[in-house]
C-alpha positions in Angstrom: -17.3 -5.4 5.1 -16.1 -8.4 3.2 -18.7 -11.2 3.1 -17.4 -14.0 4.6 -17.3 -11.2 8.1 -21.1 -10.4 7.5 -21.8 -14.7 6.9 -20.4 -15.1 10.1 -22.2 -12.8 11.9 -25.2 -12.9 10.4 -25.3 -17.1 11.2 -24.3 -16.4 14.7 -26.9 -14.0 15.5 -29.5 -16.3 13.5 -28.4 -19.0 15.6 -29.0 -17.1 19.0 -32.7 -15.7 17.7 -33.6 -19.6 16.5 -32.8 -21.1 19.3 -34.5 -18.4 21.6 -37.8 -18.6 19.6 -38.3 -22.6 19.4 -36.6 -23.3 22.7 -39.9 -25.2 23.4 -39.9 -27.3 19.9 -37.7 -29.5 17.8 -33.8 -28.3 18.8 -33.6 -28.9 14.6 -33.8 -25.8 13.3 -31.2 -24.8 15.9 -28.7 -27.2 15.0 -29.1 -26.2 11.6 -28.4 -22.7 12.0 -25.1 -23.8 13.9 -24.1 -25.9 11.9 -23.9 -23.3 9.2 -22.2 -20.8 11.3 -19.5 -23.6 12.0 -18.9 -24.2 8.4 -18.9 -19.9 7.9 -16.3 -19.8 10.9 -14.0 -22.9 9.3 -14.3 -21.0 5.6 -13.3 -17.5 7.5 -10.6 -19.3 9.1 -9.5 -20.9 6.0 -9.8 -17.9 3.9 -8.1 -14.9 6.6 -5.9 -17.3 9.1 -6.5 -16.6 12.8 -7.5 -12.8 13.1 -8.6 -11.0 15.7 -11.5 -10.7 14.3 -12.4 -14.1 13.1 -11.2 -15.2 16.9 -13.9 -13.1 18.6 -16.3 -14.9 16.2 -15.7 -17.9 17.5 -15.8 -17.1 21.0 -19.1 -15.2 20.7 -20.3 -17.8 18.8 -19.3 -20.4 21.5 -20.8 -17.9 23.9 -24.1 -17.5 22.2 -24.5 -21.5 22.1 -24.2 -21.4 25.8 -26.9 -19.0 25.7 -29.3 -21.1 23.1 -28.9 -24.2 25.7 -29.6 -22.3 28.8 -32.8 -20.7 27.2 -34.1 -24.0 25.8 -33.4 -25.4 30.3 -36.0 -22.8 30.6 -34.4 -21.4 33.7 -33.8 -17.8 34.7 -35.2 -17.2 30.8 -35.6 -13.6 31.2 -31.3 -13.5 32.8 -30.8 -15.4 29.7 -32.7 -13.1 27.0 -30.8 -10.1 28.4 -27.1 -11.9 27.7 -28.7 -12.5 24.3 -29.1 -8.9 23.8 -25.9 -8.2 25.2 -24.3 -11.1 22.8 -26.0 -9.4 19.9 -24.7 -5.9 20.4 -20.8 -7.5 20.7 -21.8 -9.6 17.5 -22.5 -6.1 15.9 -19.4 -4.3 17.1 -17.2 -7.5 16.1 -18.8 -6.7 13.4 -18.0 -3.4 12.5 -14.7 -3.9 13.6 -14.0 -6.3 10.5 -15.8 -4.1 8.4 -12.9 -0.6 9.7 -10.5 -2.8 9.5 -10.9 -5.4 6.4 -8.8 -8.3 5.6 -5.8 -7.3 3.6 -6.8 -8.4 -0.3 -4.2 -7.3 -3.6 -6.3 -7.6 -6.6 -4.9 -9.7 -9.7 -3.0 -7.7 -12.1 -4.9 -6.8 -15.3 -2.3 -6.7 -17.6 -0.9 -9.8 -19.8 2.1 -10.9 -17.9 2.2 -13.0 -14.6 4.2 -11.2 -11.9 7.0 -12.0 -9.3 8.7 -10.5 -6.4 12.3 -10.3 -4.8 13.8 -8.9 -1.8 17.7 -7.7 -1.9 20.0 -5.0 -0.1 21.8 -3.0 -2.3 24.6 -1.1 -0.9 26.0 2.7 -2.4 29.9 2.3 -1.5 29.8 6.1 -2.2 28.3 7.0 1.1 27.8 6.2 4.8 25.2 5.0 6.4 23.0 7.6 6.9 23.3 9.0 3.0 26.0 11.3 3.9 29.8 11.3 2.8 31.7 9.9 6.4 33.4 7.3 6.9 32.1 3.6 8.5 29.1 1.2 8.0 28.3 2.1 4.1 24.6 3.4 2.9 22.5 0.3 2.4 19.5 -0.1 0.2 17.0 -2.2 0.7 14.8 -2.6 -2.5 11.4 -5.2 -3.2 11.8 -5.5 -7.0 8.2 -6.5 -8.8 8.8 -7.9 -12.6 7.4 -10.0 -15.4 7.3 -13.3 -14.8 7.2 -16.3 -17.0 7.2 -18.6 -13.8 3.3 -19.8 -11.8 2.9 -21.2 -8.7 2.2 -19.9 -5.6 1.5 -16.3 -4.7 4.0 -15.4 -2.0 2.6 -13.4 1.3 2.4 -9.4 1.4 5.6 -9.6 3.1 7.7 -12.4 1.7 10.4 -11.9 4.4 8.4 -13.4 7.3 11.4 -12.9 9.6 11.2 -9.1 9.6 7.4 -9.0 9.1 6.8 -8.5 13.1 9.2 -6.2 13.2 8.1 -3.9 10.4 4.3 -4.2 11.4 5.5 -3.1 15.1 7.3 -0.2 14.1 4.5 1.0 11.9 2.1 0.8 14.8 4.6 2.8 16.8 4.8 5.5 14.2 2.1 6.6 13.7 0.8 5.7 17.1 -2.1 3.6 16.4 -2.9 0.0 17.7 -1.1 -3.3 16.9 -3.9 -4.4 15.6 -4.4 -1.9 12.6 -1.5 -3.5 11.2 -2.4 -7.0 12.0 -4.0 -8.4 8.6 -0.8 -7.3 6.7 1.0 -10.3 8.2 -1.7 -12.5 7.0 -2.4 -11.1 3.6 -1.3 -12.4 0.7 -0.2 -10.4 -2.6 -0.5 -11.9 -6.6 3.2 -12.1 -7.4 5.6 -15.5 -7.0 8.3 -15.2 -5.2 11.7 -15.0 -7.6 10.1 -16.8 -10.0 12.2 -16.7 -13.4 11.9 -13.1 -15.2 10.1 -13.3 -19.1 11.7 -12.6 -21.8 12.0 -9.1 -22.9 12.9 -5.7 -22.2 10.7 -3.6 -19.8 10.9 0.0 -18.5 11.6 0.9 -15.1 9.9 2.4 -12.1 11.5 3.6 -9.2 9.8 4.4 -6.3 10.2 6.1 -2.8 7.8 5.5 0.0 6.8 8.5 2.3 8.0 9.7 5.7 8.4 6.5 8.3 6.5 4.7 5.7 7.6 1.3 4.1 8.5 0.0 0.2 5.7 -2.7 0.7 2.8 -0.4 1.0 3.6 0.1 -2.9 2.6 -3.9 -3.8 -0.6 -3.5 -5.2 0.3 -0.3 -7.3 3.6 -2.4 -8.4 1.8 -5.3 -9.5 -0.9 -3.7 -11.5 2.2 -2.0 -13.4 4.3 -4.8 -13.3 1.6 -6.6 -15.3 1.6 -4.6 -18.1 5.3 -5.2 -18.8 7.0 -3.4 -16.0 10.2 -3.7 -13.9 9.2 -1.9 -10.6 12.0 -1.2 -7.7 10.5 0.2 -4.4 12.9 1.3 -1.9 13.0 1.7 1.6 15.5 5.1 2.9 16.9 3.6 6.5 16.7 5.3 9.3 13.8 7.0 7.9 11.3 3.7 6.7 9.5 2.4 9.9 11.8 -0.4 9.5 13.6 -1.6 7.4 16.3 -4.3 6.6 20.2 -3.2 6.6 22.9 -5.1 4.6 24.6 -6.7 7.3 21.0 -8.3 8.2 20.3 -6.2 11.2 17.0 -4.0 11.1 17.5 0.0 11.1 14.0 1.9 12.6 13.2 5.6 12.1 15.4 8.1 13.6 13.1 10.8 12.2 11.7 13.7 15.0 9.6 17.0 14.4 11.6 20.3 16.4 8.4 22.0 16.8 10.5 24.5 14.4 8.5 24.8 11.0 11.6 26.3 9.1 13.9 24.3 10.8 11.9 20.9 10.0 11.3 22.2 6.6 14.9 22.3 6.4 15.4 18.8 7.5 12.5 17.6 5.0 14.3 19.3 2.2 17.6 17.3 3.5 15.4 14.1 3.6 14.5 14.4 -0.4 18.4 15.2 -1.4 19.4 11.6 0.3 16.2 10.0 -1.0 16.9 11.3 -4.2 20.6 9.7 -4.0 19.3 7.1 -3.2 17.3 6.5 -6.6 20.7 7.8 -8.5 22.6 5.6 -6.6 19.6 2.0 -7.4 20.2 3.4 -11.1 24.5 3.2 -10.6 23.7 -0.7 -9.2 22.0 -1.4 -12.3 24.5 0.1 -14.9 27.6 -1.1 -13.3 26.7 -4.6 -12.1 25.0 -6.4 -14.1 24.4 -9.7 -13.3 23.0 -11.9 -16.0 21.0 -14.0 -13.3 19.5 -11.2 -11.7 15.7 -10.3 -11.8 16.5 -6.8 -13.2 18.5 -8.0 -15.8 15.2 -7.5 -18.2 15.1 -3.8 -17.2 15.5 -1.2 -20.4 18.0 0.9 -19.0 17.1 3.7 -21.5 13.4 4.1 -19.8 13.8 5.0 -16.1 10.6 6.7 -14.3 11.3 7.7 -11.0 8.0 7.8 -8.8 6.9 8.3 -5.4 4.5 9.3 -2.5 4.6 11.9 -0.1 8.6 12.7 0.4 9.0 10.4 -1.9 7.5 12.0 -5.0 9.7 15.2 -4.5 12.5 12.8 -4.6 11.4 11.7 -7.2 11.3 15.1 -8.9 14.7 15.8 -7.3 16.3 12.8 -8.8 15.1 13.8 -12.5 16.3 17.4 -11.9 19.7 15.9 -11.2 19.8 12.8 -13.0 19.2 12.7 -17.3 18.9 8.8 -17.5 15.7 9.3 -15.6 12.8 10.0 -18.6 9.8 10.1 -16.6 8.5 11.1 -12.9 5.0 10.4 -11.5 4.6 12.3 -8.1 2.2 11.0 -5.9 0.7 13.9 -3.7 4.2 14.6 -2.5 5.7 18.4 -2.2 7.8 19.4 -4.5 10.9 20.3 -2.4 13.4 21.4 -5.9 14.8 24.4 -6.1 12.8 27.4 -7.0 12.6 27.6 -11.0 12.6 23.4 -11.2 11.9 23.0 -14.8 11.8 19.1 -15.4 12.5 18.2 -19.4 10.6 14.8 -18.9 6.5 13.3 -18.8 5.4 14.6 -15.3 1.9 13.1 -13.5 0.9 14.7 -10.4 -1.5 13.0 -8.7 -3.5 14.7 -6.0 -5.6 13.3 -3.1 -9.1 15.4 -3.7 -9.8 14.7 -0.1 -6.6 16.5 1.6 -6.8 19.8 2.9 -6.4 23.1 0.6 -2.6 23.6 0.9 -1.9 26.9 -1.7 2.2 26.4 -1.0 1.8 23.2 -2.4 -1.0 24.2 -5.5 1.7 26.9 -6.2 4.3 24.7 -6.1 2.7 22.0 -8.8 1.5 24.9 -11.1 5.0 26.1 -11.5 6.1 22.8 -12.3 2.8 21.9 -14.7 4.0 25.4 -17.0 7.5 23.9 -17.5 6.6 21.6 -20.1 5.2 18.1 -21.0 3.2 17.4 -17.5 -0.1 17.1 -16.0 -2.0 16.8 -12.8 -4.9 14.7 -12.2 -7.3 14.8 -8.8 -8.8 12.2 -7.6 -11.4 13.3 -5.3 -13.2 10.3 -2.7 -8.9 10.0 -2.2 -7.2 11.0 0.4 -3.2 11.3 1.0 -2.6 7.8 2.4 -5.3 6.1 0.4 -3.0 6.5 -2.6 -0.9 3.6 -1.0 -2.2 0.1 0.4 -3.2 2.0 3.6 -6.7 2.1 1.5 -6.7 -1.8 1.6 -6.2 -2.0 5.8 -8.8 0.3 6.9 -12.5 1.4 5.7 -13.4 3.9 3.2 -14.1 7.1 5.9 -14.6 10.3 4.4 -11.5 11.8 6.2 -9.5 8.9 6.6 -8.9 7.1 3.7 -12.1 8.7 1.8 -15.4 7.5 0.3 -13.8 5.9 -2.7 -10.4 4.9 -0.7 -9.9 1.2 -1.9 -9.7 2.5 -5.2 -6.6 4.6 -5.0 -3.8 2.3 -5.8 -5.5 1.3 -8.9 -6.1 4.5 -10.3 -2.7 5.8 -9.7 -1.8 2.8 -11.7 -3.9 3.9 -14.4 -2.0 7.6 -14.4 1.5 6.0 -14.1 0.6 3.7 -16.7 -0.2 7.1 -19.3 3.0 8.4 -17.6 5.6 5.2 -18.7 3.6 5.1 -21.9 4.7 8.8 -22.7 8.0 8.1 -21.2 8.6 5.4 -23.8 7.1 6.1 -26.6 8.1 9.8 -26.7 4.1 11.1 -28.0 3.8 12.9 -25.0 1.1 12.6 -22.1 -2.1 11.7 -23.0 -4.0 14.0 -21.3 -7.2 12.5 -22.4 -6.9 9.5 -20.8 -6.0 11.1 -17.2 -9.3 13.1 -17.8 -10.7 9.4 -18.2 -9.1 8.9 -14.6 -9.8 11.7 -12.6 -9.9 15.7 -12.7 -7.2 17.0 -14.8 -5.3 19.6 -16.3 -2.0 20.0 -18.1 0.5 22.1 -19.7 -1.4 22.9 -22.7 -4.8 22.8 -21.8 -7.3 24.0 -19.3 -8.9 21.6 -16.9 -11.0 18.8 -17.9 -13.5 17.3 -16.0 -14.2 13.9 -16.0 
């Protein structure tokens, strides 16, 4: 529960009991102890903006004021002791409400260089809309691009583009049928990186990355701007028609099309489709940046000749699909995604698995990672306390459950930064993976070694 949530309730309910207990002496102490929960509900307010939660604070605490001055009239006392009670047990839920659904907060990245953030929509002339070969509307990509920065100022908020913002938090709600509200501090948050502040000097290695099924690029920004902070050019993409939502290039918004048969073959099918476009899709961000350069652009710092491809869910066998296919790609970090390559996949680049400990046993997808761990330079490392959407900034919206996001689910971003970091390092540097500091991370084992536990 973040402490400015427990200081206002905790003030509130020690303003109710005070005034209950000395509503026959000096109203001092009273005034005192709402005084304070004033200044705890101005600093929430200042610190989180108006959230649901923070609002019902205020109105219990208005409510429980009410209460403190009809107790100290000393009529109907006993009427008035029972809406205390009642007053403290909607204190409590409000709460644990904050506390299952936490303010949105993006550490500071740890590495040397400041960060910044931009927001574009690429388009792939080579295909239509829908990732396909027709004719029409052309495929757009829509990509958040995290990079070095020699620029301060400012953080800009989780999602810079405050005109799609409702639309994207909507549609997320909506697909994955869970309230409004879930979704409601990622408005509000704010992230570590400037917005288009002037890229530093140098040349970095990239990362691109594909979100999951009906997911979003954004849920990415706190694993981008760890990386990005070590010297890092990260490009997170969003697949139209299959993200949530997601901006088009003629500045409409495009919303999942995506729908389960109820046929497993049939869907697994469509899922292997999915990965093909998604992998085309990362291709077709690599053709952008080899055949248009632009000396003003934010990528113009990216190394060309270190490309990692990266992703979660779907997105990490597009990932693996794009390096099968694709030799300027040197690196691939799949993040509990299915591989979904052809039988016999053997990837010549660094390959990091990483593997929610907390999902359930899945032996297709066990088999499927071991046959691509025994084609060369790769390893898999477990985090366990993880589960599948914890690996993404779902950990930072909602409360480590064992189940939901798992017991150690605010950590996950951050240690799959750790293993993509060991990933780009072998990637660059050409030593190989150092499988001794994944072991430092989590459960792992490699290519060449049994598993090591941490």
């Amino acid at each position: 529960m973040p402490w400015i949530d427990i200081s206002i309730t905790a003030t509130v309910l020690v303003t109710l009991v005070v005034g209950l207990l000395t509503r026959r002496g000096s109203p001092k102490p009273v005034i005192c102890a709402g005084a304070l929960t004033v200044v705890a509900l101005l600093v929430g307010a200042a610190m989180e903006g108006a959230r649901p939660q923070i609002i019902a604070s205020g109105v219990l605490a208005v409510l429980c004021s009410m209460v403190v001055l009809w107790a100290r009239s000393a009529r109907a006392f006993r009427l008035a002791v029972t809406s205390a009670v009642v007053l403290s047990l909607l204190c409590v839920g409000t709460a644990g409400a904050s506390w299952a659904l936490p303010p949105v907060y993006v550490e500071a990245g740890t590495g040397s260089y400041a960060v910044a953030v931009d927001s574009q929509v690429w388009v792939d002339a080579g295909r239509d809309a829908r990732g396909g070969d027709g004719p029409g509307e052309r495929r757009s990509l829509p990509v958040s691009i995290w990079y070095p920065t020699d620029a301060s100022g400012e953080p800009a908020p989780y999602l810079p583009q405050r005109d799609h913002a409702a639309e994207l938090t909507d549609a997320l709600a909506d697909q994955y049928g869970l309230p409004a509200i879930v979704f409601d501090s990622l408005e509000r948050a704010k992230g570590q990186a400037l917005w288009r502040g002037h890229p530093a000097e140098g040349r970095f290695p990239v990362v691109i990355a594909s979100p999951g099924l009906g997911s979003t690029r954004w849920f990415f920004t706190s694993w981008a701007q760890e990386i990005a902070s070590h010297g890092v050019v990260v490009i997170a993409l969003d697949h139209p028609y299959d993200a949530a939502a997601t901006e088009l290039a003629d500045g409409t918004v495009a919303f999942s099309e995506l729908q389960a048969t109820g046929d497993d073959a049939r869907d697994q099918a469509i899922a292997d489709a999915g990965a093909r476009i998604r992998a085309a899709d990362i291709r077709a961000v690599i053709d952008r940046m080899e055949t248009e350069p632009d000396k003003a652009s934010v990528v113009r710092s990216a190394d060309l000749a270190h490309i990692i491809a990266a992703g979660h869910s779907m997105g990490g066998a597009a990932a693996i699909e794009a390096a099968r296919l694709d030799s300027r790609i040197t690196g691939v970090i799949d993040i509990d995604g299915m591989p979904r390559s052809p039988e016999g996949t053997v990837l010549t680049v660094p390959l990091v698995v990483v593997v929610a400990g907390d999902a359930d046993a899945n032996p297709g997808y066990d088999a499927a990672v071991d046959e691509l761990l025994a084609g060369g330079d790769a390893a898999r490392v477990t985090f366990d306390g993880i589960t599948h959407f914890s690996l993404i900034d779902v950990a930072l919206m909602i409360a480590p459950v064992p189940g939901i996001t798992g017991a150690r689910g605010p950590s996950g971003p951050s240690l799959v930064a750790e293993s993509t970091l060991v990933l780009i390092d072998a990637a660059t540097t050409g030593r190989g993976l150092d499988t001794d500091a994944l072991a430092r991370i989590g459960r792992t084992d490699a290519a060449s070694g049994p598993s090591v536990e941490r």
